[in-house]
C-alpha positions as CSV (number, residue, x, y, z in Angstrom):
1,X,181.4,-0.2,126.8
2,X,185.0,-1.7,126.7
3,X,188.0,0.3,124.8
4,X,187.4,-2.8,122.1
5,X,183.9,-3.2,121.5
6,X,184.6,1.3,121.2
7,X,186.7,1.1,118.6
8,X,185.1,-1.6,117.2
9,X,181.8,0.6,116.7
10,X,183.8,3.3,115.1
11,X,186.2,1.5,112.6
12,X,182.7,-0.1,111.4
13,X,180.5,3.2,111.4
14,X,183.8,4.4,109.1
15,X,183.2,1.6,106.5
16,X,179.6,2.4,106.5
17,X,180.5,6.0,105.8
18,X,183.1,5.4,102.7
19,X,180.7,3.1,101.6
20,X,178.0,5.6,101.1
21,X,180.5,8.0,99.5
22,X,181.7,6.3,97.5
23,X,178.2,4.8,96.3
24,X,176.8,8.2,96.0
25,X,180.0,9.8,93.6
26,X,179.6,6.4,91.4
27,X,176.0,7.2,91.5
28,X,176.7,10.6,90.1
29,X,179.0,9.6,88.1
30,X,176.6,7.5,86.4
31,X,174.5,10.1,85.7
32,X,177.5,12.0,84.2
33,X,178.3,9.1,81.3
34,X,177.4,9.7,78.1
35,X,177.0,6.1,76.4
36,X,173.9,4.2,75.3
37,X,175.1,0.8,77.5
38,X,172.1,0.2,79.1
39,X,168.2,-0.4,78.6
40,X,166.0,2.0,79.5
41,X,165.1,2.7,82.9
42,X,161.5,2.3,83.6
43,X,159.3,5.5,84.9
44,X,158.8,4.8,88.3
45,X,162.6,4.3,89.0
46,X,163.5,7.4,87.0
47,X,161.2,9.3,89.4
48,X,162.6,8.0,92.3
49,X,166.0,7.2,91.4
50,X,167.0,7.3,95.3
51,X,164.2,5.2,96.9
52,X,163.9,2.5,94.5
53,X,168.3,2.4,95.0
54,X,168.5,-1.0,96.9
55,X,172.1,-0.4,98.2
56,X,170.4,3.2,100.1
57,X,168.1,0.8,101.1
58,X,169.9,-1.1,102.6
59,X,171.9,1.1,105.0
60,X,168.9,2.7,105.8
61,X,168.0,-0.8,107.1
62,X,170.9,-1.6,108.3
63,X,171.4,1.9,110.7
64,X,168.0,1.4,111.7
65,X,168.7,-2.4,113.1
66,X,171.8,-0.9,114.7
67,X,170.0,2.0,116.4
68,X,167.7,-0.4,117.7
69,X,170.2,-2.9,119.0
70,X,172.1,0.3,120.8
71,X,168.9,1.6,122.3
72,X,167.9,-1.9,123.3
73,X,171.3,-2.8,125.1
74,X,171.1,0.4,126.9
75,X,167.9,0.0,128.0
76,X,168.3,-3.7,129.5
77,X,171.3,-3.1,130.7
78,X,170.0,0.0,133.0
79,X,173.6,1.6,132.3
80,X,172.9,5.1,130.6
81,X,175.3,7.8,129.5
């Protein structure tokens, strides 16, 4: 891989990480507030609060896309580590 397409990889793999920091403090800090804003969550999500959470879902598809792209690339290309 070039210098570029290296750094490129990490400056987005560094969003991806804040991201899911900071979505798992406000998720916390949801937990931690107090007021009566909101309806009621329904059952199932209380249960599973963290696999019925679309934006977990999401990187969790999104990393898995990427993963395959990576080990796609290196296999076509015949270039391994």
């Amino acid at each position: 891989m070039s210098i570029y397409t290296t750094m490129l990889l990490l400056a987005g793999a560094g969003v991806l990480v804040a991201g899911l920091f900071y979505t798992w403090a406000f998720g916390k800090g949801q937990k931690r507030a107090h007021g009566n804003l909101d309806s009621q969550i329904p059952g199932a999500v209380q249960e599973h609060a963290y696999i019925r959470n679309p934006i977990f879902l999401t990187y969790i598809i999104v990393l898995s896309i990427a993963l395959l792209f990576v080990v796609y690339f290196a296999v076509t290309t015949g270039t391994g580590y």
